[in-house]
C-alpha positions in Angstrom: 99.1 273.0 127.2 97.1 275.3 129.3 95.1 278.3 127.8 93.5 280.6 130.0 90.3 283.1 129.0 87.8 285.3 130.9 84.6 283.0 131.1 81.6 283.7 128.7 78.5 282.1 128.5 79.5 281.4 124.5 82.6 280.5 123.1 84.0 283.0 121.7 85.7 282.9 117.8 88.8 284.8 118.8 89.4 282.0 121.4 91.8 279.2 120.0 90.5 276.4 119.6 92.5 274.3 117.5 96.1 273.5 118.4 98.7 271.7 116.4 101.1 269.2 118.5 103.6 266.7 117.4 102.7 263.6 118.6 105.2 260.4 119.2 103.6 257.6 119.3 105.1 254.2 121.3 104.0 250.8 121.0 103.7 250.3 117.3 105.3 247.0 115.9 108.1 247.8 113.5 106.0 245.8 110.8 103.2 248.5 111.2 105.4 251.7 111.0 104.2 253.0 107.8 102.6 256.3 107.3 98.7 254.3 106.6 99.5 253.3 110.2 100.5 256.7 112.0 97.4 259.0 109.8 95.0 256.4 111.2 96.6 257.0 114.4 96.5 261.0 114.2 93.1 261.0 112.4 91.8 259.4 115.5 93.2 262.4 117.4 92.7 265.1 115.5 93.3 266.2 111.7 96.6 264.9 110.3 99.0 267.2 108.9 102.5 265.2 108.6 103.8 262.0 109.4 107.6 261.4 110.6 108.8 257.6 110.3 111.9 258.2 111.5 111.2 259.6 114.7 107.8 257.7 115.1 105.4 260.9 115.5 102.5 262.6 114.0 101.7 265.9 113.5 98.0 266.7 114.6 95.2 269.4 114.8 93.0 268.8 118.0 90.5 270.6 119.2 91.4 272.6 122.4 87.6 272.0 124.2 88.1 267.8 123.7 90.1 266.1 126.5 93.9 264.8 125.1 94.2 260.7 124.8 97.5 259.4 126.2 97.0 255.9 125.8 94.8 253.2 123.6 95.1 250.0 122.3 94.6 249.4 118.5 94.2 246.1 116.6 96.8 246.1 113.9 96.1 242.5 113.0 92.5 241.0 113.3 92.2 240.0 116.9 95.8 241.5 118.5 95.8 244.3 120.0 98.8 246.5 121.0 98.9 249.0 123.9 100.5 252.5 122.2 101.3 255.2 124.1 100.8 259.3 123.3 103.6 261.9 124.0 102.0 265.2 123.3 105.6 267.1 122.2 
């Protein structure tokens, strides 16, 4: 997403800066897909607001000034970690 303002030397409170996405999230173990597992995952991107198991996504808040993650790895058992990807949808 792109959003485009005149510059100002403050941030303005009419600018938005919180923007809701659906997030689907690759990568995670069937063993792991519970909704614990995906509102760790979108707290970690932003505010959870609904999880869908069935389609493996998120719904998040982020913060439109923070750069988007499209990638991590997270340790669902002590010591393996799994690569998960982000689609931002």
């Amino acid at each position: 997403m792109l959003a485009l303002a005149r510059w100002q030397p403050k941030k303005t409170q009419l600018f938005p800066s919180e923007i809701t996405f659906w997030v689907r999230v690759l990568g995670v173990p069937m063993e792991f897909k519970t909704s614990p597992t995906f509102e760790s995952i979108g707290d970690a991107l932003g505010r959870t607001v609904s999880v869908d198991l069935d389609n493996s996504r998120v719904q998040v808040v982020v913060d439109a000034f923070q750069q988007l993650c499209f990638e991590t790895t997270v340790d669902f058992k002590g010591g393996e970690f799994y690569a998960i990807n982000i689609i931002y949808i």
